[in-house]
KOLGU-472767 format. One line per field, with one value per residue (C-alpha): residue number from 1; residue in one letter; x, y negated, z. Coordinates in steps of 0.25 Angstrom, whole numbers. Example, Ala and Ser with C-alpha at 12.3 -4.5 7.8 and 13.67 -1.06 7.14 Angstrom:
<sites>
n <- c(1;2)
res <- c(A;S)
c1 <- c(49;55)
c2 <- c(18;4)
c3 <- c(31;29)
</sites>
This chain:
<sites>
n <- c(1;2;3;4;5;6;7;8;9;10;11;12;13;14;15;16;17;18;19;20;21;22;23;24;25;26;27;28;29;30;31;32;33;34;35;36;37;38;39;40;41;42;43;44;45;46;47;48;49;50;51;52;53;54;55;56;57;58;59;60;61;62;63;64;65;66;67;68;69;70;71;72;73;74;75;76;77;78;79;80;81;82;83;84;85;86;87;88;89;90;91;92;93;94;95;96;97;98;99;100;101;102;103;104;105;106;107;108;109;110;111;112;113;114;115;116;117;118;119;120;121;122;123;124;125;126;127;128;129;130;131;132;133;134;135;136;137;138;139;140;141;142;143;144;145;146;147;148;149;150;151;152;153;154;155;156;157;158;159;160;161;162;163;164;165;166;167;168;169;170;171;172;173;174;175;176;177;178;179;180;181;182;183;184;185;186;187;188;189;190;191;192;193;194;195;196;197;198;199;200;201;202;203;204;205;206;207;208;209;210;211;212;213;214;215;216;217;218;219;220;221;222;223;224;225;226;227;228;229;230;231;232;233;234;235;236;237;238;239;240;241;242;243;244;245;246;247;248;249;250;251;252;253;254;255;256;257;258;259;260;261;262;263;264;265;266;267;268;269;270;271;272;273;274;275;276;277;278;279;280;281;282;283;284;285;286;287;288;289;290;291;292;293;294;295;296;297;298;299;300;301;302;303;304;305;306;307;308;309;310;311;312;313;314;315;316;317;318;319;320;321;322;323;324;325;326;327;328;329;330;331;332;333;334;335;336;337;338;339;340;341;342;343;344;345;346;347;348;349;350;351;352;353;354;355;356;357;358;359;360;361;362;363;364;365;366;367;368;369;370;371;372;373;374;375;376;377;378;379;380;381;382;383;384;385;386;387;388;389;390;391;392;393;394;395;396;397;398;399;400;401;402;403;404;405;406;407;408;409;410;411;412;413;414;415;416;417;418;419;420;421;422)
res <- c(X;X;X;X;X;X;X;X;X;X;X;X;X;X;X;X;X;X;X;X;X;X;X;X;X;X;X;X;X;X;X;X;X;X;X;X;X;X;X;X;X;X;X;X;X;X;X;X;X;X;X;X;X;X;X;X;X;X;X;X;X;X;X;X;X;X;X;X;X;X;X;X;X;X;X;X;X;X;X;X;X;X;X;X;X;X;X;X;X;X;X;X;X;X;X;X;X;X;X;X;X;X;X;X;X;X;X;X;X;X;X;X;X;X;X;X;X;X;X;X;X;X;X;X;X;X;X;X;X;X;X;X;X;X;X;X;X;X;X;X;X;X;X;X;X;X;X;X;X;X;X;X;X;X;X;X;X;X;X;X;X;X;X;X;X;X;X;X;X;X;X;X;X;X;X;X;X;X;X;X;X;X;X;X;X;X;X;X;X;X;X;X;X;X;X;X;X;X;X;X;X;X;X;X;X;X;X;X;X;X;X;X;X;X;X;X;X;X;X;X;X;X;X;X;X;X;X;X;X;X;X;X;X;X;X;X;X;X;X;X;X;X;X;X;X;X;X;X;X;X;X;X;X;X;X;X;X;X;X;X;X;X;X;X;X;X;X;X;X;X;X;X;X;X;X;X;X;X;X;X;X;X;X;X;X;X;X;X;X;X;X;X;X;X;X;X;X;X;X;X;X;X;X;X;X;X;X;X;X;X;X;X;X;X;X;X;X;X;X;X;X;X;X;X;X;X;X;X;X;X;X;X;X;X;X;X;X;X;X;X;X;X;X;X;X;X;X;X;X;X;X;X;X;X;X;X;X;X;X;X;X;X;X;X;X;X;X;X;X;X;X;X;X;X;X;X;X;X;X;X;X;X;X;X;X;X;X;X;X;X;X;X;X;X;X;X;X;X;X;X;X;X;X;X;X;X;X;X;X;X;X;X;X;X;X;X;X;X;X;X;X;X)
c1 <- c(-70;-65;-66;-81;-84;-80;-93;-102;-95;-98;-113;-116;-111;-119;-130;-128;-128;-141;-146;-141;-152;-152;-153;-139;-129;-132;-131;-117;-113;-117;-109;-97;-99;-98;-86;-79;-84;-80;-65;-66;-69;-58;-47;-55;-52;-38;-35;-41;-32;-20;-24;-26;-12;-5;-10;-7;7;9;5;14;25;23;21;19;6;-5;-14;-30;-42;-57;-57;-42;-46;-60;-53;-39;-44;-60;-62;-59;-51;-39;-27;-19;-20;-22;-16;-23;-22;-32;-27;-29;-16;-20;-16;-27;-33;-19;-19;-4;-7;-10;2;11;2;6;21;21;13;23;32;26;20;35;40;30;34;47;50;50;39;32;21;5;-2;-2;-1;-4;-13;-19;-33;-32;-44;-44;-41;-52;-63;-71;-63;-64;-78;-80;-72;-79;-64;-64;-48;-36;-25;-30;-24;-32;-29;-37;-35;-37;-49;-61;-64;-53;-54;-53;-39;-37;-37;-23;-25;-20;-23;-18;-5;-2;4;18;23;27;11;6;14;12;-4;-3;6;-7;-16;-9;3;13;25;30;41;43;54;57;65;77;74;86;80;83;96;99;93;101;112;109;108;122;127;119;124;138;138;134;144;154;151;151;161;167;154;146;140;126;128;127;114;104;91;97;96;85;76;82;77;62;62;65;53;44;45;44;32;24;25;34;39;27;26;37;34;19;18;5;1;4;-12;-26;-34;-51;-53;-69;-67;-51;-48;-34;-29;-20;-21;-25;-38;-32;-21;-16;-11;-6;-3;11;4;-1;15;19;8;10;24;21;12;23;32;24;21;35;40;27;36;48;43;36;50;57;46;49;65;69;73;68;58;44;34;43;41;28;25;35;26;13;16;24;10;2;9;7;-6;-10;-3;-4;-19;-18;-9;-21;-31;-24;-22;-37;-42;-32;-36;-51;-52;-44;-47;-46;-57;-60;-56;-57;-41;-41;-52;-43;-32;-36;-40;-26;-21;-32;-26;-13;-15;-22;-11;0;-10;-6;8;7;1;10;22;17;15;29;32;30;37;50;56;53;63;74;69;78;70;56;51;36;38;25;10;-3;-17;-14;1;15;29;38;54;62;76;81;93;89;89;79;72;69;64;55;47;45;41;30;26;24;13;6;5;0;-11;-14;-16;-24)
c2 <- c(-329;-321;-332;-335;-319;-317;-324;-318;-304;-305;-311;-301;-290;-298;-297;-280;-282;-287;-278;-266;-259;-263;-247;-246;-252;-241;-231;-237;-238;-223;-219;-228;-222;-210;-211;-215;-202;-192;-199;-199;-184;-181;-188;-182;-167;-172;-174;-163;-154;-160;-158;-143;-142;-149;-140;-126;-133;-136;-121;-114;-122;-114;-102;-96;-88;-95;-90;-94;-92;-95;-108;-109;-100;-109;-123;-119;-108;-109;-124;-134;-141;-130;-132;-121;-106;-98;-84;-76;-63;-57;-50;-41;-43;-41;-29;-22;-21;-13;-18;-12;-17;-31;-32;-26;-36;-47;-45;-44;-57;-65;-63;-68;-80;-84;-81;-92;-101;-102;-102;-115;-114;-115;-124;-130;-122;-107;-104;-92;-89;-77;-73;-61;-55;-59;-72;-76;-65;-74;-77;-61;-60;-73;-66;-52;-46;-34;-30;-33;-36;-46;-57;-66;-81;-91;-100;-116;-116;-107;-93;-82;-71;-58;-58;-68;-57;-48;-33;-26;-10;-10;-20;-19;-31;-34;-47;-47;-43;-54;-64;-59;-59;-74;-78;-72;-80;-94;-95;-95;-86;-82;-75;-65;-66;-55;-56;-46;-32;-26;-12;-7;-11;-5;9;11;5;16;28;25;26;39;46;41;45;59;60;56;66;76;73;86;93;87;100;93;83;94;100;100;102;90;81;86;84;67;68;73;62;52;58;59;44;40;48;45;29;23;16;8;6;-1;-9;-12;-12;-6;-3;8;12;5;4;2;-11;-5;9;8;21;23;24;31;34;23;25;18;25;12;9;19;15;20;28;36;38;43;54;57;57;69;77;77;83;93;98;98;106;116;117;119;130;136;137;142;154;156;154;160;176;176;185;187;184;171;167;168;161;149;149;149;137;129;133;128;115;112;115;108;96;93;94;83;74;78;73;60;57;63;50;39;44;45;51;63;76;70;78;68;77;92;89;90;100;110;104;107;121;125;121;131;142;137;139;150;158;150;158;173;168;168;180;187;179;184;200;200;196;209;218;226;220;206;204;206;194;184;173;172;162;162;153;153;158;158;166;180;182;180;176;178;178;188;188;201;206;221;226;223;236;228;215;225;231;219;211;223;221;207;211;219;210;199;209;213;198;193)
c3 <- c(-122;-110;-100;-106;-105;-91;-85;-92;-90;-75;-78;-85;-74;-64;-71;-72;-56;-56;-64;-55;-47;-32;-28;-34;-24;-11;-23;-25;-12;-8;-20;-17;-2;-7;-16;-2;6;-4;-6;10;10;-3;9;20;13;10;24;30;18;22;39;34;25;34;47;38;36;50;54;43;48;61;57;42;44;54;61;58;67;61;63;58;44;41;43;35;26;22;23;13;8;6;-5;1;0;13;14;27;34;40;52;64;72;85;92;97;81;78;62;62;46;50;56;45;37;46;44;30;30;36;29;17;24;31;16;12;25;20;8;-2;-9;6;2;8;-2;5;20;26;40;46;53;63;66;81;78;66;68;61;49;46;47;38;28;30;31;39;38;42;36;25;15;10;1;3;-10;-11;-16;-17;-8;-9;-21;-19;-24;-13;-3;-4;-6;4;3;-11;-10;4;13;10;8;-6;-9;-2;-8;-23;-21;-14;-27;-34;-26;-24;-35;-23;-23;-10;-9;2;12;21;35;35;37;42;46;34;34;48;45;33;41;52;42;35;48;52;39;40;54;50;38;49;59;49;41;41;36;24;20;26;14;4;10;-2;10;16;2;-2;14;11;-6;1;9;0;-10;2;4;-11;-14;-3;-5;4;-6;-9;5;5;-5;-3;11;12;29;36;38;38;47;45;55;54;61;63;56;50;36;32;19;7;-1;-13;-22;-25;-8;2;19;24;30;18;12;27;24;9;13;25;14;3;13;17;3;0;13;9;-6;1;9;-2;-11;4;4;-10;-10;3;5;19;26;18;29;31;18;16;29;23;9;15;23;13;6;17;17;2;2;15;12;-3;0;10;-1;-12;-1;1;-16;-17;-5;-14;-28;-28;-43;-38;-41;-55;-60;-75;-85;-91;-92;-77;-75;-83;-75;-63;-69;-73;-59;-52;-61;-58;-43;-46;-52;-41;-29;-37;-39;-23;-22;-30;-23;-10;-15;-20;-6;-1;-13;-8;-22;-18;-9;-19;-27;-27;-32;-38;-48;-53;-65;-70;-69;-74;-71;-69;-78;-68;-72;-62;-62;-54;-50;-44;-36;-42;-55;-67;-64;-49;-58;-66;-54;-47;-61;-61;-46;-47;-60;-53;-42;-51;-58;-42;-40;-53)
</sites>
């Protein structure tokens, strides 16, 4: 039966053939052409992918960040086919566009890039290049980028997000930010490797041996060691520095100022009150210090037993400088907090009330200080205290050299100045 059914099989596929439309065999062919080209074009996009991988490869062996013009950035970033991500800065490192940030940029950037170059998780599936201005004008105008420095991450496949460009003003530019927003972006972890620093250790080096010195030399008198103004001038310093941000300096690495590449104008100061510039701590730093000196004054004109128009020369310029100066601090917090004065509520309405009284009643209090300032009894006062005080009553506590009878006069002049001065 199979022999017999063999024979008839094949006459009755000839018989199909005959049948088939004579129109059908160049449809055939152009199909079966076509089938050739696309698996020719699959191999031909193969080959030029590996020609790109391999050419990035060959350049990263070199040199772990490379250096793209337009030409290099359209064939190698923008043009298919791509299996790699691309991390880019684009940069203005040439020294006539003074970028002092692009340069701090620049440093921080390859360290994160050498990190990647040699550690072992070094791979073909992330490289990193960088466009500078005078280099790939184009490129900056095809991506309507109009500063400097900037991150970007050109994924696989597909345009860059808006995540895929790095925050900068908010973040800063250290290494260790970089390389947890590309492990955000591409699923690779780098970890950061920095050279040896050893300025550190040779300034703390250098002051051991500049305070041992000293102890040395005066070894016979340590009285200095026990001076409270001396402690106290270091304890200043130390809170001036904390509260004015350095150590989120140190650890953010935001730049020193920022300069508007449009009209060139420098800032200083940050618009956001979530970033600050180094530049910003150095100032706040200055205006702290300033208050504080105005407050030690203030107590000195207060404290002191020296001559009268001396004193109040000393309060009115420790005055002076808290006024003056905490202004300036309350227009800086005013430029980085835009809500402020926070003016929502009844609750602050009626707080802002009470502190008018408050100052109110604190400018009688000076007027008063400054009256008793010209009392004969005045100068036997040893110290003065004003502990409390509201609208038109005072409370005041005197300790006297003199008898009670003394304390009662001067009790009863000091009323009467208050009723002159309400």
């Amino acid at each position: 039966m199979g022999a017999r059914g063999a024979p008839s099989r094949r006459r009755q596929a000839g018989r199909r053939l005959r049948y088939l439309p004579t129109g059908s065999f160049p449809f055939l062919l152009l199909l079966l052409l076509l089938c050739i080209q696309l698996g020719g074009g699959q191999k031909k996009k193969e080959n030029l992918l590996a020609e790109k991988v391999e050419q990035l490869m060959e350049w990263s062996s070199r040199r772990s960040i490379f250096r793209m013009n337009g030409d290099k950035f359209r064939k190698f970033i923008k043009a298919p086919p791509r299996n790699y991500s691309m991390i880019v800065m684009f940069t203005a490192l040439q020294p006539q566009r003074q970028c002092s940030v692009c340069r701090q940029a620049n440093e921080e950037y390859q360290i994160l890039a050498n990190s990647w170059r040699y550690s072992s998780a070094f791979c073909n599936k992330l490289f990193f290049s960088m466009v500078d201005y005078d280099e790939g004008t184009d490129v900056f105008q095809q991506l309507n980028m109009n500063s400097a420095p900037t991150f970007m991450h050109f994924p696989p496949k597909g345009r860059p997000k808006r995540a895929d460009t790095f925050d900068l003003q908010r973040i800063g530019f250290a290494a260790e930010q970089l390389a947890k927003w590309i492990a955000d972006r591409t699923d690779v972890h780098i970890r950061v490797f920095r050279p040896p620093n050893y300025s550190g250790t040779i300034a703390l080096a250098l002051l051991v041996s500049l305070v041992g010195g000293l102890l040395y030399l005066r070894r016979n008198n340590l009285e200095f060691i026990y001076n409270k103004t001396g402690w106290a001038m270091v304890s200043l310093c130390i809170v001036f520095a904390m509260t004015s941000g350095q150590m989120w300096n140190h650890i953010r690495g935001p730049p020193y100022a920022h300069k508007n590449p449009h009209n060139g104008q420098v800032s200083y100061i940050h618009g956001s009150s979530q970033a600050q510039f180094v530049a910003e701590s150095h100032i706040i730093l200055v205006l702290n210090a300033a208050i504080t000196m105005g407050m030690v004054l203030l107590n000195e004109a207060a404290t002191s037993k020296g001559d009268v128009g001396k004193r109040r020369i000393i309060c009115l310029v420790g005055l002076g400088l808290v006024v003056f100066f905490f202004s300036f601090l309350l227009s800086i917090f005013r430029s980085k907090y835009h809500g402020y004065p926070y003016r929502y509520s009844s609750n602050s309405a009626s707080f802002f009330a009470v502190s008018a009284d408050t100052l109110g009643a604190l400018g009688k209090q000076i007027k008063i200080a400054l009256m008793l300032s010209r009392l004969p009894l005045y100068k036997q006062v040893s110290t003065t205290s004003l502990q409390t005080f509201s609208g038109s009553s005072v409370t005041s506590s005197l300790d006297l050299k003199k008898p009670q009878s003394s304390s009662f006069l001067i009790t009863s002049q000091i009323s009467s100045h208050a009723r002159i001065v309400n």
